[in-house]
N, CA, C and O atoms as a GROMACS GRO file, in nm:
protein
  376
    1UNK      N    1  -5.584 -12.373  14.089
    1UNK     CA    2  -5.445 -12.409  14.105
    1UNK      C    3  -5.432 -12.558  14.141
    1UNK      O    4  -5.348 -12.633  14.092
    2UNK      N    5  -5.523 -12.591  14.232
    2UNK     CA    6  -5.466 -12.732  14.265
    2UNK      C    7  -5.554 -12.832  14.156
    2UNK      O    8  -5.501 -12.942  14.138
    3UNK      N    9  -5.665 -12.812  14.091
    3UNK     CA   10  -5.687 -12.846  13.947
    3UNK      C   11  -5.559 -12.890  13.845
    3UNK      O   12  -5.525 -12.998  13.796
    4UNK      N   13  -5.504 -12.746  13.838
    4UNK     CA   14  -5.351 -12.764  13.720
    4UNK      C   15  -5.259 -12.880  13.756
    4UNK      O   16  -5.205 -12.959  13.678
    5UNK      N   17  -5.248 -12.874  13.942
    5UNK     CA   18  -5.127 -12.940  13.979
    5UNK      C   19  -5.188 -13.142  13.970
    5UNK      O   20  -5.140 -13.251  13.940
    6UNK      N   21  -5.292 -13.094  14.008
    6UNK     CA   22  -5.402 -13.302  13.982
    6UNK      C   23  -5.365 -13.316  13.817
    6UNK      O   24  -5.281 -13.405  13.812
    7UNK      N   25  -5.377 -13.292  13.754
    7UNK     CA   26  -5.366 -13.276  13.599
    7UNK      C   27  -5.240 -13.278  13.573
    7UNK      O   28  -5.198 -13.342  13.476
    8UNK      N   29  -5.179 -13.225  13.637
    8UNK     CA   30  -5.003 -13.233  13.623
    8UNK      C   31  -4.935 -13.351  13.635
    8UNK      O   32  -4.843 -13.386  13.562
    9UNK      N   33  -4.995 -13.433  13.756
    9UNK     CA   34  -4.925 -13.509  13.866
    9UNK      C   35  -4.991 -13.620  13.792
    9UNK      O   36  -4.927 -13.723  13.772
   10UNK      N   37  -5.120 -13.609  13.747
   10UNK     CA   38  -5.168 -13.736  13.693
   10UNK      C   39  -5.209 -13.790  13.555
   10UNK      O   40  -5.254 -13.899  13.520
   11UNK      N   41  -5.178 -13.682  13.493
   11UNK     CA   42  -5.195 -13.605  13.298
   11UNK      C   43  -5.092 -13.769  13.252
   11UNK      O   44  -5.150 -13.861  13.195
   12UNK      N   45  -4.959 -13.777  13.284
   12UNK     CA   46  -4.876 -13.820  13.239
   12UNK      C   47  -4.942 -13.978  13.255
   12UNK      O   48  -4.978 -14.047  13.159
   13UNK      N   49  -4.948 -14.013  13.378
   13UNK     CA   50  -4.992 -14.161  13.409
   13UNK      C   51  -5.112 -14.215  13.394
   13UNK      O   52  -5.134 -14.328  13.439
   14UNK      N   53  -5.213 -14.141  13.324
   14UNK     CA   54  -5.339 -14.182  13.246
   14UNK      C   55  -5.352 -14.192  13.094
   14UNK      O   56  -5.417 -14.260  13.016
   15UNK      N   57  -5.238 -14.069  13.086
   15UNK     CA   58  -5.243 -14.077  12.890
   15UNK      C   59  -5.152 -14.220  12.911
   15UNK      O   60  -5.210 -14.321  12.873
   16UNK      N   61  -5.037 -14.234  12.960
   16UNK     CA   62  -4.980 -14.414  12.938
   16UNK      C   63  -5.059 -14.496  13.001
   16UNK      O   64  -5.003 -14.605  12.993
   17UNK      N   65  -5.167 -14.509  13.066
   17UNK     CA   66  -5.246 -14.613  13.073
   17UNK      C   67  -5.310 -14.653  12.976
   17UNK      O   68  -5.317 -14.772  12.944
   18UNK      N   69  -5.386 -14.523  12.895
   18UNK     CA   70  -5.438 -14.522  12.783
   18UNK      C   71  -5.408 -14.568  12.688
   18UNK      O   72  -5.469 -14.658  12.629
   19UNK      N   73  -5.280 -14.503  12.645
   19UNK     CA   74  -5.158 -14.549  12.577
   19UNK      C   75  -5.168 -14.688  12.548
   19UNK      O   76  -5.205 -14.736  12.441
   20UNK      N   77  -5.126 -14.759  12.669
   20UNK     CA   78  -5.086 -14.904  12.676
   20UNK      C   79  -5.205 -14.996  12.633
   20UNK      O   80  -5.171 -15.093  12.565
   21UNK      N   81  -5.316 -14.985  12.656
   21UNK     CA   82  -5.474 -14.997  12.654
   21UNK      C   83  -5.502 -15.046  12.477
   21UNK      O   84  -5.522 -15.141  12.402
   22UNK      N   85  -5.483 -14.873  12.487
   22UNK     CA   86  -5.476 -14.877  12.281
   22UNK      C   87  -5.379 -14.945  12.217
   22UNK      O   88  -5.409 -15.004  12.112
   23UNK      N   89  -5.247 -14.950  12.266
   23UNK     CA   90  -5.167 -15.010  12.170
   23UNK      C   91  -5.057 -15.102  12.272
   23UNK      O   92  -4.953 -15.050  12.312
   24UNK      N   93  -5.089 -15.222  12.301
   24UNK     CA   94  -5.012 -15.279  12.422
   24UNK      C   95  -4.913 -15.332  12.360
   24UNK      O   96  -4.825 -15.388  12.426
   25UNK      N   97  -4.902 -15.322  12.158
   25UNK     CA   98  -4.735 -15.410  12.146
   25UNK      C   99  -4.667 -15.292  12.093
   25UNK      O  100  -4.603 -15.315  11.991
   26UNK      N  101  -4.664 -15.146  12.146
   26UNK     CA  102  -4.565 -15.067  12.127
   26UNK      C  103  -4.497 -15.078  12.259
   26UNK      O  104  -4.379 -15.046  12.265
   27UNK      N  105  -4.564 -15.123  12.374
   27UNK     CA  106  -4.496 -15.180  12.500
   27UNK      C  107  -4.441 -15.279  12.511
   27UNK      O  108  -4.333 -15.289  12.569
   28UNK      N  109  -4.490 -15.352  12.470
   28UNK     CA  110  -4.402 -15.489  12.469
   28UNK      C  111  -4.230 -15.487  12.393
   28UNK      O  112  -4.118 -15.512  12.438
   29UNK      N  113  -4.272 -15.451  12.285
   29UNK     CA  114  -4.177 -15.367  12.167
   29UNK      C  115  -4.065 -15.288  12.268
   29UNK      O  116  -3.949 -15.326  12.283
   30UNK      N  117  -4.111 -15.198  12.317
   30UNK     CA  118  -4.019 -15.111  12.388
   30UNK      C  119  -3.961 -15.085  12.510
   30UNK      O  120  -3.891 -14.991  12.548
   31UNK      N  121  -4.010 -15.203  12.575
   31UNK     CA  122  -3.963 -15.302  12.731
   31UNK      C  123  -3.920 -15.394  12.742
   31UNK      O  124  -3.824 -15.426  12.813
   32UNK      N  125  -4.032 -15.505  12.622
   32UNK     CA  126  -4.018 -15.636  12.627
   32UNK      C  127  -4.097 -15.716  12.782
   32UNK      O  128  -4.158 -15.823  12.786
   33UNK      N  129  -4.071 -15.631  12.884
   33UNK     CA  130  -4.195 -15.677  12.997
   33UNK      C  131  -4.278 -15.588  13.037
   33UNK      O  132  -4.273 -15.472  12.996
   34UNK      N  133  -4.388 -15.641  13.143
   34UNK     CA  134  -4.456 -15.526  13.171
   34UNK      C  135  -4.401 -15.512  13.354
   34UNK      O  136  -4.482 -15.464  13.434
   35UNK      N  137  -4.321 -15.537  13.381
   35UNK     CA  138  -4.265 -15.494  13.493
   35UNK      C  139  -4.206 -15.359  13.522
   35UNK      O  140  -4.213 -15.287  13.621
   36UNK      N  141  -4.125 -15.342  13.368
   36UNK     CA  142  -4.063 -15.218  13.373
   36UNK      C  143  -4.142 -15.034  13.335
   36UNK      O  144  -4.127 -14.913  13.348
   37UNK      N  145  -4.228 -15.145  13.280
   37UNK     CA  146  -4.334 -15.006  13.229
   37UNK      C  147  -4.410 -14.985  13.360
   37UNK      O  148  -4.414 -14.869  13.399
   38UNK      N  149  -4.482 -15.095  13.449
   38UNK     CA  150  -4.530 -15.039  13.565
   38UNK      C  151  -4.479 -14.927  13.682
   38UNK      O  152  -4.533 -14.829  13.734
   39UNK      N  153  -4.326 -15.004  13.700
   39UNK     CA  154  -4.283 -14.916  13.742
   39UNK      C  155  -4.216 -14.716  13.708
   39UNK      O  156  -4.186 -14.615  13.772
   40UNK      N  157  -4.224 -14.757  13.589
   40UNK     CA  158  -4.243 -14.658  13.504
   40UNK      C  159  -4.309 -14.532  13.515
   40UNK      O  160  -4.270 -14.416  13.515
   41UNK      N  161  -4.465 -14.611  13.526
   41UNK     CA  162  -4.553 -14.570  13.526
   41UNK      C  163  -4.578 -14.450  13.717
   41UNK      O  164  -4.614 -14.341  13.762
   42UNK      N  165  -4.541 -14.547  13.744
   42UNK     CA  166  -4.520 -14.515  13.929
   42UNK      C  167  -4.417 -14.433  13.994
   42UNK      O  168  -4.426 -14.379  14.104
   43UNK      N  169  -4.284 -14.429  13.884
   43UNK     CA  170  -4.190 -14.304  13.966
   43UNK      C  171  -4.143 -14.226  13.872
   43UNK      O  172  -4.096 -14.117  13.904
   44UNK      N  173  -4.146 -14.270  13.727
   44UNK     CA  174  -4.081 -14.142  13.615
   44UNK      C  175  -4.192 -14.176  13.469
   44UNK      O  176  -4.155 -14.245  13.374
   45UNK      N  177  -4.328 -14.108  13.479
   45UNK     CA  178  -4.478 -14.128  13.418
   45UNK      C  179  -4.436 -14.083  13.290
   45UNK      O  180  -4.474 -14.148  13.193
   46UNK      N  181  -4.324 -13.926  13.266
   46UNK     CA  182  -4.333 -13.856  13.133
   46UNK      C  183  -4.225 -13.928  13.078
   46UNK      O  184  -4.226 -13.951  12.958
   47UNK      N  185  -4.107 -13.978  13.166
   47UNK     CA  186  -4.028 -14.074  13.062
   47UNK      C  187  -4.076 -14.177  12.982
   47UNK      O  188  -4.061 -14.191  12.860
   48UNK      N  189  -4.148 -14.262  13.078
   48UNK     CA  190  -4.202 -14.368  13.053
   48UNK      C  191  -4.288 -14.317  12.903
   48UNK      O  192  -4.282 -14.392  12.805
   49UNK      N  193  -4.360 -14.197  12.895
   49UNK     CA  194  -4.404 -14.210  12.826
   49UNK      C  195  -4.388 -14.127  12.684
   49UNK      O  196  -4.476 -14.101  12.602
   50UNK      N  197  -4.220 -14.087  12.682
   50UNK     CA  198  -4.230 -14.025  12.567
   50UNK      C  199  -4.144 -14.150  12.520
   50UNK      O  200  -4.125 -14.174  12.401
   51UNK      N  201  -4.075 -14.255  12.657
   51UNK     CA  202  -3.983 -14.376  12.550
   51UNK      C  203  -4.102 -14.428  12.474
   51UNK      O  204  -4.098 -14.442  12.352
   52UNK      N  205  -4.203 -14.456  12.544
   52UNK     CA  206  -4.257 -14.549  12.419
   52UNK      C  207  -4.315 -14.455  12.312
   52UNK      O  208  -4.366 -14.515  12.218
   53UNK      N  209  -4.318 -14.369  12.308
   53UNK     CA  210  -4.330 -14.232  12.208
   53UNK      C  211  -4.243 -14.269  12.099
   53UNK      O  212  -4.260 -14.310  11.984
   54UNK      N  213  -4.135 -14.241  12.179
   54UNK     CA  214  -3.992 -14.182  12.053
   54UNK      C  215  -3.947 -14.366  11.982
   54UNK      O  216  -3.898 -14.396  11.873
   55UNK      N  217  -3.984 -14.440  12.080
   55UNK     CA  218  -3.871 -14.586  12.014
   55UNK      C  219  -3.980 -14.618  11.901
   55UNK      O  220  -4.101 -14.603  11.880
   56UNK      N  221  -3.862 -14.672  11.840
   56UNK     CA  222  -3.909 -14.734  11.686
   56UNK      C  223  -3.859 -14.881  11.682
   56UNK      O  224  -3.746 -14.918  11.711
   57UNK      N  225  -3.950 -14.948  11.647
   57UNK     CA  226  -3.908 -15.116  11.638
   57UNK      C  227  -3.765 -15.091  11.569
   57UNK      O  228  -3.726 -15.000  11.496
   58UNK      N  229  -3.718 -15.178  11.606
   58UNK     CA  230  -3.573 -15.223  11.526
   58UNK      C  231  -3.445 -15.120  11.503
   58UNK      O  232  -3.334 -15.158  11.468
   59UNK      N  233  -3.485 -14.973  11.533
   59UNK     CA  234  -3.367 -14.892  11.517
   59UNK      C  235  -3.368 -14.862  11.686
   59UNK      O  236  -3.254 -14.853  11.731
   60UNK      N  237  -3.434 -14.851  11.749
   60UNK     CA  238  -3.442 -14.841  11.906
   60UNK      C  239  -3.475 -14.683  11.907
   60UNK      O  240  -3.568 -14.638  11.840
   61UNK      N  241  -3.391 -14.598  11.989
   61UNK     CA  242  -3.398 -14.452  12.022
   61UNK      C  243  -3.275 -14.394  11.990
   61UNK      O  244  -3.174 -14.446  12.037
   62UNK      N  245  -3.264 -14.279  11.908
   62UNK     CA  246  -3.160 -14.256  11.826
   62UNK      C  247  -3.176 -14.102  11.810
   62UNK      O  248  -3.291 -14.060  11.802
   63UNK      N  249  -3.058 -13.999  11.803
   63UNK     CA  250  -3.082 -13.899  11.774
   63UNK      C  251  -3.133 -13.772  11.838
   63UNK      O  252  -3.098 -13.747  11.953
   64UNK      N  253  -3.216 -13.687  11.770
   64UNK     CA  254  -3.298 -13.620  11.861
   64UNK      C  255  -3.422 -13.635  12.000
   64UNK      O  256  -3.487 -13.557  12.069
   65UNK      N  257  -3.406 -13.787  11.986
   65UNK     CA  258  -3.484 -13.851  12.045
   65UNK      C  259  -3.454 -13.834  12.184
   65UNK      O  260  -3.542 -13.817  12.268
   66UNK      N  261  -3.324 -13.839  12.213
   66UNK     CA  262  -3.251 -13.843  12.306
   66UNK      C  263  -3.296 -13.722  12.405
   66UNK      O  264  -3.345 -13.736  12.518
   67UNK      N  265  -3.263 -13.584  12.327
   67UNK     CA  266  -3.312 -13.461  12.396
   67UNK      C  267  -3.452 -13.468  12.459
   67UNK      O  268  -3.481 -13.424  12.570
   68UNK      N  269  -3.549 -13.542  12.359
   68UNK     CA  270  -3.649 -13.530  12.471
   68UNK      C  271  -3.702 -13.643  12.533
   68UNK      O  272  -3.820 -13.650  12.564
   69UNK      N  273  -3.604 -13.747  12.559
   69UNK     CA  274  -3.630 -13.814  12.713
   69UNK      C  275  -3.538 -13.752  12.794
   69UNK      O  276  -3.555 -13.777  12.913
   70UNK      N  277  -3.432 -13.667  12.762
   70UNK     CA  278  -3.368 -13.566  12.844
   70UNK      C  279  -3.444 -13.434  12.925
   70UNK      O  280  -3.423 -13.363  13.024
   71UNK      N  281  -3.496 -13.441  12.871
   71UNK     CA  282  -3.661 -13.294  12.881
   71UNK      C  283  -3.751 -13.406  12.975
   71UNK      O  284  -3.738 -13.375  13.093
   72UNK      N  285  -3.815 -13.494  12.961
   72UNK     CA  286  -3.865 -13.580  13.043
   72UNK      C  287  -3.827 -13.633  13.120
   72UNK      O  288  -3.915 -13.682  13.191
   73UNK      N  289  -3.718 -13.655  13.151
   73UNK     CA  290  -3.687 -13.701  13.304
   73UNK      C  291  -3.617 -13.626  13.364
   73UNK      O  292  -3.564 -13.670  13.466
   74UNK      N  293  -3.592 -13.491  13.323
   74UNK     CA  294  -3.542 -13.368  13.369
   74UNK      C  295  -3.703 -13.297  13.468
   74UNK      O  296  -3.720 -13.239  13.575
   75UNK      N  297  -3.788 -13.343  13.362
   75UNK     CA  298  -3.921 -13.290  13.438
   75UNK      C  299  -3.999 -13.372  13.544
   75UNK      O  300  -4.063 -13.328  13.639
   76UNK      N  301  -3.977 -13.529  13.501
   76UNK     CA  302  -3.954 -13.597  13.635
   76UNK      C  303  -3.910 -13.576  13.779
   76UNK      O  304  -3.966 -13.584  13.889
   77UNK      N  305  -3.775 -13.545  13.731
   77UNK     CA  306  -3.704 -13.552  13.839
   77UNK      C  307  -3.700 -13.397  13.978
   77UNK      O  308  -3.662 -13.387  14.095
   78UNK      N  309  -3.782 -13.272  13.843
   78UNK     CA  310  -3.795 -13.162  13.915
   78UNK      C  311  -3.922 -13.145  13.952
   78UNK      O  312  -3.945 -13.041  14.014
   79UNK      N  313  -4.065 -13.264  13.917
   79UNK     CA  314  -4.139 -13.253  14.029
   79UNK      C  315  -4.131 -13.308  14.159
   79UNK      O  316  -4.202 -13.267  14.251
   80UNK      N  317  -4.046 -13.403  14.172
   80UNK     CA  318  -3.971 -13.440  14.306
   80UNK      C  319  -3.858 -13.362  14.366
   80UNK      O  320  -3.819 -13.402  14.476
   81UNK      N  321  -3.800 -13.261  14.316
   81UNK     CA  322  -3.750 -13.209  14.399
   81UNK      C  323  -3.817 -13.050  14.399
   81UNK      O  324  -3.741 -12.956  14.425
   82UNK      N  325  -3.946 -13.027  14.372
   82UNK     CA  326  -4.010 -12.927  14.372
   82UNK      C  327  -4.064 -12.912  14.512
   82UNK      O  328  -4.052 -12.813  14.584
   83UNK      N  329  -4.141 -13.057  14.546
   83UNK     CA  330  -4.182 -13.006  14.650
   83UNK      C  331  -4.142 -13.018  14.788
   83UNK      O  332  -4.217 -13.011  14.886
   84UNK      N  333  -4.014 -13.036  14.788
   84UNK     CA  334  -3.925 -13.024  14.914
   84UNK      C  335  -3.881 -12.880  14.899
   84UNK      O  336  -3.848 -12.826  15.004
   85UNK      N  337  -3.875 -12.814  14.801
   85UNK     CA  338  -3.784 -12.683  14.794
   85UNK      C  339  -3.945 -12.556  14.854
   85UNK      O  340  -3.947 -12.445  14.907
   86UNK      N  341  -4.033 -12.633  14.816
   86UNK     CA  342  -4.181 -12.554  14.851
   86UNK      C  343  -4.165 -12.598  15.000
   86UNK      O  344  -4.145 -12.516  15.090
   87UNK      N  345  -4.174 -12.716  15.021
   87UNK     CA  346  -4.148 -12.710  15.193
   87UNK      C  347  -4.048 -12.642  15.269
   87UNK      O  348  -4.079 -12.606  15.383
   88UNK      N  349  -3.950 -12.622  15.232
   88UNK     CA  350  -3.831 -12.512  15.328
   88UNK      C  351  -3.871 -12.398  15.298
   88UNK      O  352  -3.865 -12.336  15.404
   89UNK      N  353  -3.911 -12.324  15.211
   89UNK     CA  354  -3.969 -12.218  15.152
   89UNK      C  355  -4.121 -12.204  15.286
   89UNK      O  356  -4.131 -12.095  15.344
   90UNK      N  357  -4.204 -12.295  15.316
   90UNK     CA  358  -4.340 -12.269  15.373
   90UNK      C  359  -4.234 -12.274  15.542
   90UNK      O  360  -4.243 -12.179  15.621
   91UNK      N  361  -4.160 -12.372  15.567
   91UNK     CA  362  -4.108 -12.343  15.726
   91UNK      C  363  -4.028 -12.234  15.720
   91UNK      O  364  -3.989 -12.218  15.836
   92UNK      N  365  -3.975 -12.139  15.644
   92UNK     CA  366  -3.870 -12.029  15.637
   92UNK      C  367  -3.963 -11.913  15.707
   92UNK      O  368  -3.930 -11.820  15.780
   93UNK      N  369  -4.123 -11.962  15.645
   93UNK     CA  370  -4.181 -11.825  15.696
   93UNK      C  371  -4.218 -11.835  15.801
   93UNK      O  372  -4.254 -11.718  15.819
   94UNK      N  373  -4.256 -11.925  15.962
   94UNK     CA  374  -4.280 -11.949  16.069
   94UNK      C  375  -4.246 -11.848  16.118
   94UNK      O  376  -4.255 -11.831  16.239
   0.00000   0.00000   0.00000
């Protein structure tokens, strides 16, 4: 279990290291700096990394594209509020 959850927590922010590594002007392309991708990288990992996924030089992000940085920072945002809801849940049982 805590295997799945290391892999979970850190799956996202190694494949975009990687990512960036292998191909550093689909970043550039889709930031323009590397300020914004760091931080990116540090508080929302699966957004960060399906934008530079989904954008396409010159048409930007369009379409269905949309739904899944909607799905990604939906999943962002519910591993941060996962584990506060696990903490009232572990003091409920005292």
């Amino acid at each position: 279990m805590l295997m799945f959850l290391f892999t979970l927590l850190l799956g996202p922010r190694i494949a975009t290291i990687f990512f960036w590594l292998i191909a550093p002007n689909r970043f550039s392309d889709a930031f323009g700096s590397w300020i914004i991708p760091v931080l990116g990288i540090a508080f929302l990992p699966w957004t960060t990394l399906i934008w530079v996924i989904v954008y396409s030089w010159g048409n930007g992000v369009h379409g269905l594209d949309w739904l899944f940085l909607a799905l990604a920072l939906f999943g962002d945002l519910a591993s941060y509020g996962s584990g506060g809801y696990a903490r009232q849940r572990q003091t409920g049982t005292y």
